[in-house]
C-alpha positions as CSV (number, residue, x, y, z in Angstrom):
1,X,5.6,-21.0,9.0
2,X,4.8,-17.2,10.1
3,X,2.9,-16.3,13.4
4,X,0.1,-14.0,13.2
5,X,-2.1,-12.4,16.0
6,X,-5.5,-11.0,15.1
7,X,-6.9,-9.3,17.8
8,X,-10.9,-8.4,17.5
9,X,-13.4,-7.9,20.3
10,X,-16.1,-9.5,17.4
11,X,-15.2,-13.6,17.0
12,X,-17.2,-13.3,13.6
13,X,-14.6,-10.7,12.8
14,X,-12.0,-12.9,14.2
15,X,-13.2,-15.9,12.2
16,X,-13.8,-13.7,8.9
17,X,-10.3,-12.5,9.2
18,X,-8.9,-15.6,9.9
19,X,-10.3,-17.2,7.0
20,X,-9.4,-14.6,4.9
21,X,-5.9,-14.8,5.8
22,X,-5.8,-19.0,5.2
23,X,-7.4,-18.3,1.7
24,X,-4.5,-15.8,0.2
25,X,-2.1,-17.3,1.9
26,X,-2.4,-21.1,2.5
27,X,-0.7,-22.9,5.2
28,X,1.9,-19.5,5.3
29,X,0.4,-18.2,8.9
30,X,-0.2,-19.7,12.3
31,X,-3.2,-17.8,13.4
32,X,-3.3,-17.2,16.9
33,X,-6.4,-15.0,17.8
34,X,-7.5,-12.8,21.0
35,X,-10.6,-11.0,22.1
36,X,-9.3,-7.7,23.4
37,X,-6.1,-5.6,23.5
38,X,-5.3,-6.8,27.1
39,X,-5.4,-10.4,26.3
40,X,-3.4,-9.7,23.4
41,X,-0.6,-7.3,25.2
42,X,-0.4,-10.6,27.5
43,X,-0.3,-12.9,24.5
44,X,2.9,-10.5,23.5
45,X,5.4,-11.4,26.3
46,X,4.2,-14.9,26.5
47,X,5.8,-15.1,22.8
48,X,8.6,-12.8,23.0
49,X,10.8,-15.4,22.3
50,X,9.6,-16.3,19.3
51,X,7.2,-13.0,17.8
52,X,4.9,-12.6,16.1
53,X,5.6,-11.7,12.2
54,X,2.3,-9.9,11.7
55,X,-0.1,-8.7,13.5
56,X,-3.5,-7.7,12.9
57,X,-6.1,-5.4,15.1
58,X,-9.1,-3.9,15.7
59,X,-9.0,-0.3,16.9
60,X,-12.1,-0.1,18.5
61,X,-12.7,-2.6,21.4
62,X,-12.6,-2.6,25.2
63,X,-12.9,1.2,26.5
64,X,-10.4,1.0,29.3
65,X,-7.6,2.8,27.3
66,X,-9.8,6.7,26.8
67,X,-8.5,8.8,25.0
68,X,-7.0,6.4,23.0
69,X,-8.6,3.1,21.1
70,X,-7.9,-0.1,22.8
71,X,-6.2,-1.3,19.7
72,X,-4.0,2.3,19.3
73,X,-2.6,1.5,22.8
74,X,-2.0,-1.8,21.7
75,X,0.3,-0.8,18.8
76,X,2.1,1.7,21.6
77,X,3.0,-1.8,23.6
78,X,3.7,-3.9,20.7
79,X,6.3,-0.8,19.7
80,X,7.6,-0.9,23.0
81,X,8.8,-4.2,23.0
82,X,12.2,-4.8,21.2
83,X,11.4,-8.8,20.2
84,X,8.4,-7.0,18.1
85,X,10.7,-4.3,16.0
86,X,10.2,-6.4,13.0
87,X,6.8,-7.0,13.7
88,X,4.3,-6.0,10.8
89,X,1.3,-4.0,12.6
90,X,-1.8,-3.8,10.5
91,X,-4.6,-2.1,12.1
92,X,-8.7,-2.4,10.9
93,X,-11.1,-0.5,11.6
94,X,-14.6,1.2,10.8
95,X,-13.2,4.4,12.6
96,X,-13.1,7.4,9.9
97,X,-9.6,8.3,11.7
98,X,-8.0,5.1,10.6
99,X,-5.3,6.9,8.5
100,X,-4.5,9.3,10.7
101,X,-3.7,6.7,13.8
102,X,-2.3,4.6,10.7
103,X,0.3,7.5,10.1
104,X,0.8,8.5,13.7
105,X,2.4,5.2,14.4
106,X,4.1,4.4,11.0
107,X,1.8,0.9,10.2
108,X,-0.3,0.0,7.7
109,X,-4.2,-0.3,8.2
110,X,-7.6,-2.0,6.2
111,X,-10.4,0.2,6.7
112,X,-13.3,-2.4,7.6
113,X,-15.6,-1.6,4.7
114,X,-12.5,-3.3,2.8
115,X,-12.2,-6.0,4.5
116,X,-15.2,-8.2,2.5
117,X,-12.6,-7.7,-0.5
118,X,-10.1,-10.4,0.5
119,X,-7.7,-8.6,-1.9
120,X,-7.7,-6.4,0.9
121,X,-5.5,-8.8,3.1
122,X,-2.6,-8.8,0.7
123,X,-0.7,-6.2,2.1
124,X,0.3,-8.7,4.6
125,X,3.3,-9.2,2.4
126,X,4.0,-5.9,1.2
């Protein structure tokens, strides 16, 4: 079985997105979940040994990372951290500059208004 992080500051977020995930894919993911990018940066080491395949996050959450989006200096940790290299990084977001932080850091992204499309979650596995 994979391991997936989804990372939202919103649990009904979290609990949509988990339960899209365990409709397309059944019994593929574990779905560990965390509130905000510090939790989840900690969450990171604590399962270097054994990373996380995908990972899934909200841009916009706690404000302690200005300039950047919580969940864009999230994606600079998670690239920091050789276990993770193979990591997918999906980011979602209701941010008009999805794309561009998308392309800035090579991952792919679900613009939040295409999230209620659960069709929307199968580029977990492209």
């Amino acid at each position: 079985m994979k391991k997936m992080l989804i990372v939202d500051d919103s649990a009904s977020w979290r609990n949509y997105h988990t339960d899209a995930v365990q409709k397309l894919f059944p019994e593929k993911f574990e779905i560990e979940t965390a509130d905000f990018a510090n939790s989840a940066n900690e969450k990171l080491y604590l399962n270097a040994d054994e990373p996380y395949d995908v990972i899934l996050t909200d841009l916009q959450m706690e404000s302690d990372f200005l300039p950047l989006y919580a969940g864009e200096w999230l994606v600079e940790q998670i690239q920091k951290i050789p276990a993770y290299k193979n990591t997918k990084i999906i980011i979602i977001s209701a941010t008009n500059a999805i794309r561009l932080i998308a392309e800035r850091y090579n991952v792919d992204y679900i613009p939040k208004y295409n999230c209620r499309d659960i069709n929307a979650y199968s580029i977990i596995e492209k």
